[in-house]
KOLGU-430629 format. One record per residue (C-alpha): residue number from 1; residue in three letters; x, y, z. Coordinates in Angstrom, 1 decimal. Each point is the difference from the previous one (the first is absolute). Example, Ala and Ser with C-alpha at 12.3 -4.5 7.8 and 13.67 -1.06 7.14 Angstrom:
BEGIN
   n res   east  north     up
   1 Ala   12.3   -4.5    7.8
   2 Ser    1.4    3.4   -0.7
This chain:
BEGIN
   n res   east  north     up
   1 Unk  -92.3  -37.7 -247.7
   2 Unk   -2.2    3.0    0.4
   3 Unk   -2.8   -1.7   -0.9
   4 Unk    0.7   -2.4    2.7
   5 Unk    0.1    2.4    2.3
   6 Unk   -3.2    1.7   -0.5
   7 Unk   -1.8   -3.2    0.2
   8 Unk    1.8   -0.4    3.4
   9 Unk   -1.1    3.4    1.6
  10 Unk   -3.0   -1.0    2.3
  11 Unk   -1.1    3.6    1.3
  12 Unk    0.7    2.4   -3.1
  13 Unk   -0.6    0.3   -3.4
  14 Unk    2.3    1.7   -2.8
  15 Unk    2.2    1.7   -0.6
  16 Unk    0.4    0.2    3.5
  17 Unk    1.5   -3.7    0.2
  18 Unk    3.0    1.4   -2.8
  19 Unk    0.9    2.4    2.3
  20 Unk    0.4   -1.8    2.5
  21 Unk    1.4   -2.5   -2.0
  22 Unk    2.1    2.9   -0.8
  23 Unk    0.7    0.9    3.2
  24 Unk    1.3   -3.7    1.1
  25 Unk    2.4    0.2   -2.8
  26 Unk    1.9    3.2    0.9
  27 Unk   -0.1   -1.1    3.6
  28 Unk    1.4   -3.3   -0.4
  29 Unk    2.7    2.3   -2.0
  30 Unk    1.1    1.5    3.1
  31 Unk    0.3   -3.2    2.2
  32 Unk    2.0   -1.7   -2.8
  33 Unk    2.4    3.0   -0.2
  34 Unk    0.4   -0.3    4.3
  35 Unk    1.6   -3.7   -1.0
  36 Unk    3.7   -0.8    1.4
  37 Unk    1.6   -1.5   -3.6
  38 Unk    2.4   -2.0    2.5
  39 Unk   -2.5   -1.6    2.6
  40 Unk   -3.3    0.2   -1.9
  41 Unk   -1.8    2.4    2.6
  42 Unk   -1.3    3.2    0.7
  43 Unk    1.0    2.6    1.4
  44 Unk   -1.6    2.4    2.1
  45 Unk   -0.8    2.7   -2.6
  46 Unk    1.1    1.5   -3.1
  47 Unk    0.4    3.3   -1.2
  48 Unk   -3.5    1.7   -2.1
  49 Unk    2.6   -0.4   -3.2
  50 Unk    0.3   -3.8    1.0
  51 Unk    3.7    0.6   -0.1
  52 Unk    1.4    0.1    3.7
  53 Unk   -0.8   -3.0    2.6
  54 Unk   -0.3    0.0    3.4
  55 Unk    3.4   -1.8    1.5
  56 Unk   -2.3   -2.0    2.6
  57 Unk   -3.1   -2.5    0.0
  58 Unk   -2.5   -1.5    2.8
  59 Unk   -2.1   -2.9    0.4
  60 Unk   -3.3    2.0   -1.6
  61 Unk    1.8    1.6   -2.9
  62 Unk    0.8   -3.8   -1.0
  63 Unk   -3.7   -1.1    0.9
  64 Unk   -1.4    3.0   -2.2
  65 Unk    2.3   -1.1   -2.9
  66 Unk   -1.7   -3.1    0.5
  67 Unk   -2.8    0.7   -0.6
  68 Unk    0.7    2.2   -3.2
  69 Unk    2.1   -2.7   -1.5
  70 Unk   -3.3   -2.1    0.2
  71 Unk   -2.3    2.7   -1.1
  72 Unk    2.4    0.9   -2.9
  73 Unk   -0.2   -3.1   -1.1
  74 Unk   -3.8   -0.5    0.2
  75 Unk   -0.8    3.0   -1.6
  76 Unk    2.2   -1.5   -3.3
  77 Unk    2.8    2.9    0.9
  78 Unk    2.9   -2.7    0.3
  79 Unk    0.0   -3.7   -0.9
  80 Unk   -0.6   -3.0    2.3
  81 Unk    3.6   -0.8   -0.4
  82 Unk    1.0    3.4    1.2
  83 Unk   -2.3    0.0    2.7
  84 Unk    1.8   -3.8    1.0
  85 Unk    3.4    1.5   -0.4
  86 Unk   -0.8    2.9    1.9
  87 Unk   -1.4   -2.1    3.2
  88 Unk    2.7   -2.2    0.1
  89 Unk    2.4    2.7   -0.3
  90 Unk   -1.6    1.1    3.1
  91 Unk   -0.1   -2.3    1.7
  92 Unk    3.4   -1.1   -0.2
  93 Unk    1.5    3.0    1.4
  94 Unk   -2.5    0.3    2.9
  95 Unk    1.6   -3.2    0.8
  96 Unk    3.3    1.1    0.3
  97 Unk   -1.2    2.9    2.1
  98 Unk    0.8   -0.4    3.7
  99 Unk   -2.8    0.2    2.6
 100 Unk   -0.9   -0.7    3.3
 101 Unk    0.5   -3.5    1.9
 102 Unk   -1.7   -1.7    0.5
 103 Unk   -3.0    2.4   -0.6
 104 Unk    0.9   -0.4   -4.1
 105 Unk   -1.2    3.7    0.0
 106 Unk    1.5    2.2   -2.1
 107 Unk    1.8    3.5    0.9
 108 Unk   -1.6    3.3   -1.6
 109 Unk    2.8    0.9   -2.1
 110 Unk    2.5   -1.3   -2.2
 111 Unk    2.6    1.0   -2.6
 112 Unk   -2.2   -0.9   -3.4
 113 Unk    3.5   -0.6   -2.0
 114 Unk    2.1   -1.9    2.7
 115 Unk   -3.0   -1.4    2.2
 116 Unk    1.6    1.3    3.0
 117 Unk   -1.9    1.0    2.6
 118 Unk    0.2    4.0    0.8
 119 Unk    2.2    0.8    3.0
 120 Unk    0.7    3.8   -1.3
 121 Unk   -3.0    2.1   -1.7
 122 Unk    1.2    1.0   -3.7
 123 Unk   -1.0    3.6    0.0
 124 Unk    1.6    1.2    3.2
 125 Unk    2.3   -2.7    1.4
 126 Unk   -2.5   -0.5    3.2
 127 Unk    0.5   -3.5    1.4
 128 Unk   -2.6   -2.2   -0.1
 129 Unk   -1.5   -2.5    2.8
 130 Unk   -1.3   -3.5   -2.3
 131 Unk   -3.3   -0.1    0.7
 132 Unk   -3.0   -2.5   -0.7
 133 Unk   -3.6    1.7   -0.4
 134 Unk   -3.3   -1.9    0.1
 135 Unk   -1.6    1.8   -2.7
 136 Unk    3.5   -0.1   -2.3
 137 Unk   -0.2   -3.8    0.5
 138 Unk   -3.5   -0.4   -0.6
 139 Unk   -0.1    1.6   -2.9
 140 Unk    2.9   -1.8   -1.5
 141 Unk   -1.5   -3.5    1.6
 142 Unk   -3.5    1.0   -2.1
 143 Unk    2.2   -0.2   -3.3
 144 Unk    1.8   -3.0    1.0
 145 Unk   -3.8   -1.4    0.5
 146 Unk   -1.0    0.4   -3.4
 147 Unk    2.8   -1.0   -1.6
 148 Unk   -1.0   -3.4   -0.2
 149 Unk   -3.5    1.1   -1.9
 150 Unk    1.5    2.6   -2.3
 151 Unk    3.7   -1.4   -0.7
 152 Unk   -1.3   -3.7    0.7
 153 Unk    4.1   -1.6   -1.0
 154 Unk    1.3    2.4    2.6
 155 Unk   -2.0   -1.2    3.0
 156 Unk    2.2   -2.1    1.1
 157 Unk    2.4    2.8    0.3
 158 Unk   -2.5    2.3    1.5
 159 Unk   -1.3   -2.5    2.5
 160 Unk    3.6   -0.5    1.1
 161 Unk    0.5    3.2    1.3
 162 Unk   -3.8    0.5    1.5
 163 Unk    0.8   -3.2    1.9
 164 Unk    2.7    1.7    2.0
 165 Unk   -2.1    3.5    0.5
 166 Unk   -1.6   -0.4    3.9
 167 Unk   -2.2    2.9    0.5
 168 Unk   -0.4   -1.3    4.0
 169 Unk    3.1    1.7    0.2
 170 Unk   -1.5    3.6    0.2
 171 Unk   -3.0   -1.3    2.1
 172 Unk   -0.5    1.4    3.3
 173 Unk   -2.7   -2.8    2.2
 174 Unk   -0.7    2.8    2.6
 175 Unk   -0.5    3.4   -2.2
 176 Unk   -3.3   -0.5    0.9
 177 Unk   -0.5   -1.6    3.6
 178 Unk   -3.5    2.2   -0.2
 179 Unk   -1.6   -2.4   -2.7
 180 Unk    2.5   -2.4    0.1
 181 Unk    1.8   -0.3   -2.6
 182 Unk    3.0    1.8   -1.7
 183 Unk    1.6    2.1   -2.4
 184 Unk    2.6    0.0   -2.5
 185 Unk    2.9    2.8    1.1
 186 Unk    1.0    1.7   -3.0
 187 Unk    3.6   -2.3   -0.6
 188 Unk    3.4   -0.3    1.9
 189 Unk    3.7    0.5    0.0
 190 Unk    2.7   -2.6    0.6
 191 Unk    1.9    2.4    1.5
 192 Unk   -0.4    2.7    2.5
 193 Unk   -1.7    2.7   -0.9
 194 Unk    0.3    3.9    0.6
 195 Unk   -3.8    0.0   -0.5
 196 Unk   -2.9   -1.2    2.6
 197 Unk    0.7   -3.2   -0.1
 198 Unk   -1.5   -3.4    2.0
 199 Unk    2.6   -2.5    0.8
 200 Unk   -2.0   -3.7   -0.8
 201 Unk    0.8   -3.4   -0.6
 202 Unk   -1.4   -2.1   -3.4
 203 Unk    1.8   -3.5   -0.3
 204 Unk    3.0    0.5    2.0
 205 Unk    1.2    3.0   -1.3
 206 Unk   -0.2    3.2    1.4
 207 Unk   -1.6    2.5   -2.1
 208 Unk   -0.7    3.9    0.8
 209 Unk   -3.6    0.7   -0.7
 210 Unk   -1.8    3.2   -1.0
 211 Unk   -1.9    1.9    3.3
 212 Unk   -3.1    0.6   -2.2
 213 Unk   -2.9   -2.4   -1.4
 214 Unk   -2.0   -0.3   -3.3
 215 Unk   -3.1    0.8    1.9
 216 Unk   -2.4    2.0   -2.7
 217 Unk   -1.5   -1.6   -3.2
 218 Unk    3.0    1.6   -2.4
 219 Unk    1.7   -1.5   -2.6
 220 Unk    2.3   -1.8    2.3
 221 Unk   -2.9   -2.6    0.4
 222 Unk    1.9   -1.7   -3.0
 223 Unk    2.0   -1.8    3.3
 224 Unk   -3.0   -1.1    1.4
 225 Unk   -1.6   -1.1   -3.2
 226 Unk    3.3   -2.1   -1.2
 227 Unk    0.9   -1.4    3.7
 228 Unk   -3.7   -1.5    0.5
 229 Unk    0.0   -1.3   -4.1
 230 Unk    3.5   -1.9    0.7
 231 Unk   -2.0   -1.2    3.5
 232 Unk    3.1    2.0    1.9
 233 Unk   -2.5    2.3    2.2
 234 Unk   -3.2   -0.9    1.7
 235 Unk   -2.9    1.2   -1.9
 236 Unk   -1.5    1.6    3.0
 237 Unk    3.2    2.7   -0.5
 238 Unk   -2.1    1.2   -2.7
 239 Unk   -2.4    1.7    2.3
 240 Unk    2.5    1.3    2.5
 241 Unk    0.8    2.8   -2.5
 242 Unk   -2.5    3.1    1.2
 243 Unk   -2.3    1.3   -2.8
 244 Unk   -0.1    3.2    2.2
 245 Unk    1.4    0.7    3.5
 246 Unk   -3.1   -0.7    2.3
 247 Unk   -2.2    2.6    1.8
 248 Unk    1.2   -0.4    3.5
 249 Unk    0.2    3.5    1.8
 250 Unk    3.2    2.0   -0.8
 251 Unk    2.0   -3.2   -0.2
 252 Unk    0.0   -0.1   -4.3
 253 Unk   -0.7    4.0   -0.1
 254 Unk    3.1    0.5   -1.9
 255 Unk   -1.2   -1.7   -3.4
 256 Unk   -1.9    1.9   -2.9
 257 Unk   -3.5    0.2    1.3
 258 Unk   -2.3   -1.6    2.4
 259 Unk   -1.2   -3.5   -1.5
 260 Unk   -3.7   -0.9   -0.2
 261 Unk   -0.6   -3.9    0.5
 262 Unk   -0.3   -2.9    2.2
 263 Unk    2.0   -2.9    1.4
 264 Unk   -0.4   -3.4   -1.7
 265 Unk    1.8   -3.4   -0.1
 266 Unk    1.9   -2.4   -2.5
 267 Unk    1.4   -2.9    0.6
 268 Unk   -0.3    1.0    4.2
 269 Unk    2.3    3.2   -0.7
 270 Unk   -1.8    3.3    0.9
 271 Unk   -0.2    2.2   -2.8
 272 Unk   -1.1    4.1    0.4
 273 Unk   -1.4    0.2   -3.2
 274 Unk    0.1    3.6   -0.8
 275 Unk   -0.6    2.5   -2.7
 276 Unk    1.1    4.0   -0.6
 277 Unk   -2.0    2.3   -1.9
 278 Unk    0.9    1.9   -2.7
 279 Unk   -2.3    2.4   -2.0
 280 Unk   -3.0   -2.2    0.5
 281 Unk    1.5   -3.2   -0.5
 282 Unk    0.9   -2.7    2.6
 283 Unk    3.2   -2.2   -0.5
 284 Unk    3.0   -2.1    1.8
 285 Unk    3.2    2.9   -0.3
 286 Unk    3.3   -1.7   -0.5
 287 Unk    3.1    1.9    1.5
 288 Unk    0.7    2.6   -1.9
 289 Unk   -2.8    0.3   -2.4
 290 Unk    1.9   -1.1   -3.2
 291 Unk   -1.5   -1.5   -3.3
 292 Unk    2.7   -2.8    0.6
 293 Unk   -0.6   -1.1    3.3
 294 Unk   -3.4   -0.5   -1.0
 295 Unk    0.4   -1.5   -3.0
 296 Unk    3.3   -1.7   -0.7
 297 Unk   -0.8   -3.6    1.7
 298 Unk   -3.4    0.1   -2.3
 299 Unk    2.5    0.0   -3.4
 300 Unk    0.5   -3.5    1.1
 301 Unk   -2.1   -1.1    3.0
 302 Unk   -3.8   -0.2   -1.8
 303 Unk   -0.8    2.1    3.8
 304 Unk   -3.5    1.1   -1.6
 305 Unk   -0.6   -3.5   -1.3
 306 Unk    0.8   -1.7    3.4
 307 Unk   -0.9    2.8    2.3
 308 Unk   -2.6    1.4   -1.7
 309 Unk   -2.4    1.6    3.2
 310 Unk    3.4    1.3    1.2
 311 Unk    2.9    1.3   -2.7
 312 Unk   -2.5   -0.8   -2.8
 313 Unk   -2.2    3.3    1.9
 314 Unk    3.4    1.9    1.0
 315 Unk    1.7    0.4   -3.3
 316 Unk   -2.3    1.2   -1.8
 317 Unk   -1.0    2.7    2.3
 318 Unk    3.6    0.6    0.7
 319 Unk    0.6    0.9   -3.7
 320 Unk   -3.1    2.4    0.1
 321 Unk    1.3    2.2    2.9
 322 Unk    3.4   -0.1   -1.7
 323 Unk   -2.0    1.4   -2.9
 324 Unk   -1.8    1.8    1.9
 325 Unk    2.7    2.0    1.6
 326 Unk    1.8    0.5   -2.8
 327 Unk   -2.7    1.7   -2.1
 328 Unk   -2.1    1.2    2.6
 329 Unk    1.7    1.1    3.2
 330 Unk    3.4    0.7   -0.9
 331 Unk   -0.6    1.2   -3.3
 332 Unk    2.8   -1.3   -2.4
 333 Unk   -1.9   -1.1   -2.8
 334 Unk    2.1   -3.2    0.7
 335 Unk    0.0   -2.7    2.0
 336 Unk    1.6   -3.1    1.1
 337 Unk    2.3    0.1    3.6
 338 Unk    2.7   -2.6    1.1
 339 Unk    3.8    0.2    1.0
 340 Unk    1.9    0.5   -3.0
 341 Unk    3.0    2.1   -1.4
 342 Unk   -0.6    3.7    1.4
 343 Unk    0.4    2.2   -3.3
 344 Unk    1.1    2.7    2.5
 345 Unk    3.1   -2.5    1.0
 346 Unk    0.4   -3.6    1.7
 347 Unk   -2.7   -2.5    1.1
 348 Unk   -3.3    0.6    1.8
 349 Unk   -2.6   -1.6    1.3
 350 Unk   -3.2    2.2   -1.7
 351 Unk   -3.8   -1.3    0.7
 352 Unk   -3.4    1.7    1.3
 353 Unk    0.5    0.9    3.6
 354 Unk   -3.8   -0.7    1.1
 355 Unk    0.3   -3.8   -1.6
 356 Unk    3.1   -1.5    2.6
 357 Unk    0.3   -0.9    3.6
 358 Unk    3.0    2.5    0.5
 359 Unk   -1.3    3.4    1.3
 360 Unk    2.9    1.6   -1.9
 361 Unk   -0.7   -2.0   -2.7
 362 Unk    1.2    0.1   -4.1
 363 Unk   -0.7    3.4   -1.1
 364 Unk   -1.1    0.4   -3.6
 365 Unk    2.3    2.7   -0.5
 366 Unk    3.5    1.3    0.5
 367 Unk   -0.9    2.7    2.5
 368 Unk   -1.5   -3.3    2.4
 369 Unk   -3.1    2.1    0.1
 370 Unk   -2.4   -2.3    2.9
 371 Unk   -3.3   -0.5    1.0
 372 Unk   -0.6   -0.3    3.9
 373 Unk   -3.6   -1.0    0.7
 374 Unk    0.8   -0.6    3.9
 375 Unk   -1.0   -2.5    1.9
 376 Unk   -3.3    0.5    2.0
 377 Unk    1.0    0.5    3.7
 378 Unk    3.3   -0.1   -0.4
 379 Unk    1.7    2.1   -2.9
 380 Unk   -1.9    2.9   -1.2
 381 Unk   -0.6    0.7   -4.2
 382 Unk    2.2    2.3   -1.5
 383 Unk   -1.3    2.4   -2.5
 384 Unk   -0.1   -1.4   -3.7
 385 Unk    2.6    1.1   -2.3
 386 Unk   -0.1    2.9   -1.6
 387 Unk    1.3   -1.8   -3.3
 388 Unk    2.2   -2.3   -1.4
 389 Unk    3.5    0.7   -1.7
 390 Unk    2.2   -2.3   -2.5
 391 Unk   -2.2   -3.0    0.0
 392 Unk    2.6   -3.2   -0.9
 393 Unk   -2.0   -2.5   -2.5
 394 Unk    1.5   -2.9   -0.6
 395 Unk   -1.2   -2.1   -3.3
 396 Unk    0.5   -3.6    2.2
 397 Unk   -2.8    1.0    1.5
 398 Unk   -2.3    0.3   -2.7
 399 Unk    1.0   -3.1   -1.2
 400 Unk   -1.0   -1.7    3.3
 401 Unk   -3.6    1.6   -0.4
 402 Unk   -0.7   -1.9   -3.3
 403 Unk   -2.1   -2.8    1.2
 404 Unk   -2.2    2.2    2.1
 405 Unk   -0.1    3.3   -1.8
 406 Unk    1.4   -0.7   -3.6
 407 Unk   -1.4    2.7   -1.9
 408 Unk    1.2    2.1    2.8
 409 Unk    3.4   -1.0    0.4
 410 Unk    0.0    0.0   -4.2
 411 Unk   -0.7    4.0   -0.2
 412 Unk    2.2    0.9    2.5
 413 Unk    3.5   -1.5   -1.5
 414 Unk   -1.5    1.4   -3.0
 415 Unk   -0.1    3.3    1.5
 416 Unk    3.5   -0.5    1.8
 417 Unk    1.4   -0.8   -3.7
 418 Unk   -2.1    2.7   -2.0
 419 Unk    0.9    3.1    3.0
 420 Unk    3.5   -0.9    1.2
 421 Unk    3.7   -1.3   -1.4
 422 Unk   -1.1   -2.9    2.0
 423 Unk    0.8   -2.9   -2.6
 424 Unk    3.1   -1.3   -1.6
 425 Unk    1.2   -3.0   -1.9
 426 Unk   -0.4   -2.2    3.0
 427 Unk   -3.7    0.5    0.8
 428 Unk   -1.4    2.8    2.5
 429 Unk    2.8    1.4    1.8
 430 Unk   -0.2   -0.4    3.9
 431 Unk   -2.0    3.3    1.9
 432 Unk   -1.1    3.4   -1.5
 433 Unk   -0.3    3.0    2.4
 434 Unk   -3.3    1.1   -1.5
 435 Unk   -0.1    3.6    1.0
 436 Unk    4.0    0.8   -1.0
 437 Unk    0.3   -2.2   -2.8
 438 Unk    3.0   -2.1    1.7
 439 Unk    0.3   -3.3   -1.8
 440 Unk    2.4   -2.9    1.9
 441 Unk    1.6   -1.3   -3.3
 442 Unk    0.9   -3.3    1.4
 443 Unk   -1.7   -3.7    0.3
 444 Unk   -0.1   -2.2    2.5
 445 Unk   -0.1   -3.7    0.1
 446 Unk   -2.5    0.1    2.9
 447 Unk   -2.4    2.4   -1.9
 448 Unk    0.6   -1.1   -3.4
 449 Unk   -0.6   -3.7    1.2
 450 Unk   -3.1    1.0    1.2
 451 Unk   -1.4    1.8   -3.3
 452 Unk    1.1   -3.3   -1.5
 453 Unk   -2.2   -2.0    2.3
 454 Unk   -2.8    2.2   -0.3
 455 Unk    0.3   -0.2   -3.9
 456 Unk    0.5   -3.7    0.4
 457 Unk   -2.9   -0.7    1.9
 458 Unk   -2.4    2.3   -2.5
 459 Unk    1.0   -1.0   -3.1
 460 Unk    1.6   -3.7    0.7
 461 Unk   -3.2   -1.3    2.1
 462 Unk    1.1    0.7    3.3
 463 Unk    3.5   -2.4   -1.2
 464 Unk    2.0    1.0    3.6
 465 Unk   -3.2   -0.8    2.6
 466 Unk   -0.1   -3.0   -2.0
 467 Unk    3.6   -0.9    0.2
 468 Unk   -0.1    1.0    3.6
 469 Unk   -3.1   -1.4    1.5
 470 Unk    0.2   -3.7   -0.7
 471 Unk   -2.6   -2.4    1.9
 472 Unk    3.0   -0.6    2.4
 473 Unk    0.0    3.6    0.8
 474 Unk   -3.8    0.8   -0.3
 475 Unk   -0.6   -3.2    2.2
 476 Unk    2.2    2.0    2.8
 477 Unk   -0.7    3.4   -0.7
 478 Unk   -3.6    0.0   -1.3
 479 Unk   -2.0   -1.3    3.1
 480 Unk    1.8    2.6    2.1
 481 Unk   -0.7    3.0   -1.8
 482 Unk   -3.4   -0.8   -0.8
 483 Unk   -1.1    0.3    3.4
 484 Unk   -0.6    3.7    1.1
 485 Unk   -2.2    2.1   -1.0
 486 Unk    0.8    3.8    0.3
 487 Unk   -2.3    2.9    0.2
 488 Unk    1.1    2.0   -3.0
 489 Unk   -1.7    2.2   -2.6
């Protein structure tokens, strides 16, 4: 099987293909030990000893599970039958899960064992509002999509439930009366909520919408992506979505920095296309300046094959200023930023400040130490920091930098292995506080799935884009994307 793997690997040569082979192995370890025995699927996270399991689950963690039980098996780390039984068993119990009507989309957390849906939070006995996310769904709609490619006898099961899934139902027509077009909101309750909340109508029903938009290129453009492939959102949506906040006055003073660009059109919808600067380089910033906003949707959306004078320029510049900040500004020695387990405690968002929308933004470390370059005009600069404190790395994120910086992304997990306690029988373990030594000794289904994917896609030819991005899809998808052209460097 080795063999066949290093024949796979397109972009490196050995060993480095056994360790990632390696690598993919241990991982897959880790999502097979988050496995419910009585309902066949994950749970949220399991303990860095593999021994303790989360009590809930959400539409992603079964998505990423997806996508490792199809990596797993392409790699030669379980059987084709295994892989079948392991779908199916999926499948089955997502449809027995209850979810919205007539919407068919599902809530974000359930009981893994039971396959109830959460009313009262496990840890602290907090109740809990049911509520349907875009990005949740999306996710979990990408998996169902490639079913049919990867598990091809449980199509029919997968296509069942995708049939049902309407992603018009978070879809807002007037978002954007300025370009019009609209936005997705970020989900809805069926029941009143103590949160902002937007009372609307979708079918009938009444459903209780979230105040805010999708409105900046994040990782929540797996909504957008999925609702125009199913032919559920108007394509032009794609290009409501800001790449930055345009240059108007003091009206958008309140994001990062002050964009550089000019206004152009797609498919009659105004777009400000707009970059930020960052160290000499020019890019599209997503919201918080994470490696997974950026690159998550390219583990399965080919963005730098069908976008390439737009995401196929961003993401590699993005993983350089990552890098960049890492080794060179902040100083760790380290790199790699996106919400993960805190080592220090909980869950946080981490990222480079300068690289999102959000003036606060994600901090790279735990002291949220930010850069404010003002806003010419409007918002003066604040001085530079003095320095940088417990820098959060998180190995995810390395992973996502294979494709565009391999050898990179390579030396730096070896480095987070070699210098910290920072792997364990189920792969890398989630975050490393670089300067303290902290280790989170847990994994997650959402990070795991992604190192899976990322594994997948290097040493299985690219197996989920290909899964994922059927001619259906690309005839959708592909002539949308390919349109911009962005001025990044």
């Amino acid at each position: 099987m080795l063999n066949t793997v290093l024949a796979l690997s397109l972009t490196l040569t050995p060993p480095v293909p056994a360790t990632l082979y390696g690598y993919a192995a241990d991982t897959w370890r880790s999502l097979d030990a988050m496995v419910e025995p009585a309902t066949g699927l994950p749970v949220d996270k399991v303990t860095g000893d593999l021994k303790t399991r989360a009590k809930v689950t959400s539409p992603t963690n079964v998505g990423m599970y997806l996508w490792g039980v199809f990596t797993a098996r392409d790699l030669g780390l379980i059987s084709n039958r295994d892989a079948i039984k392991r779908t199916s068993r999926v499948l089955d119990a997502l449809a027995r899960l209850e979810v919205h009507q007539p919407s068919g989309q599902f809530f974000n957390w359930y009981d893994p064992a039971t396959l109830e849906l959460i009313r009262t939070w496990p840890e602290n006995g907090n109740p809990v509002n049911p509520f349907a996310s875009s990005v949740d769904n999306g996710w979990l709609a990408a998996a169902l999509m490639m079913v049919p490619q990867a598990v091809p006898s449980q199509g029919g099961k997968a296509r069942t439930l995708l049939r049902r899934m309407d992603f018009a139902s978070y879809y807002d027509p007037a978002a954007r009366p300025d370009a019009g077009t609209g936005l997705l909101r970020g989900g809805f309750w069926r029941e009143r909520p103590v949160e902002c909340s937007v009372e609307t109508t979708y079918k009938g029903t009444t459903i209780y919408s979230t105040c805010h938009h999708y409105g900046a290129p994040a990782e929540t453009r797996i909504g957008t992506y999925i609702g125009i492939a199913l032919g559920q959102l108007p394509k032009e949506h794609y290009f409501g979505i800001y790449r930055t906040f345009p240059d108007v006055g003091c009206d958008w003073a309140w994001q990062e920095q002050k964009p550089v660009g000019s206004w152009k059109e797609y498919l009659g919808v105004k777009v400000w296309q707009g970059t930020y600067g960052y160290r000499g380089m020019r890019y599209v910033p997503n919201w918080g300046g994470s490696m997974f906003e950026e690159l998550m949707n390219d583990l399965i959306v080919p963005e730098n094959v069908w976008a390439p004078r737009s995401w196929g320029r961003n993401h590699p510049v993005f993983v350089k200023a990552q890098i960049e900040h890492g080794l060179n500004e902040a100083r760790y020695g380290y790199w790699g930023f996106s919400p993960s387990n805190d080592p220090h405690g909980g869950y946080r968002e981490y990222g480079v400040d300068q690289l999102g929308m959000d003036a606060p933004g994600y901090t790279s470390d735990t002291e949220r130490t930010s850069v404010d370059p003002g806003y010419e005009g409007c918002r003066p600069a604040q001085p530079e920091p003095a320095g940088y404190g417990d820098g959060v790395v998180t190995p995810h994120a390395s992973f996502l930098a294979l494709r565009y910086a391999p050898r990179q992304a390579v030396d730096n997990l070896a480095k987070l292995r070699r210098d910290f306690d920072a792997y364990g029988p189920g792969g890398f373990y989630d975050a490393v506080a670089v300067r303290s030594g902290v280790v989170s000794k847990y994994y997650l289904a959402l990070d795991q799935g992604m190192v899976m994917a990322a594994l997948g896609n290097e040493l299985a030819r690219d197996n989920l884009r290909r899964y994922f991005a059927t001619p259906e899809v690309a005839a959708r998808l592909k002539p949308v994307l390919s349109l911009e052209e962005w001025d990044v460097r």
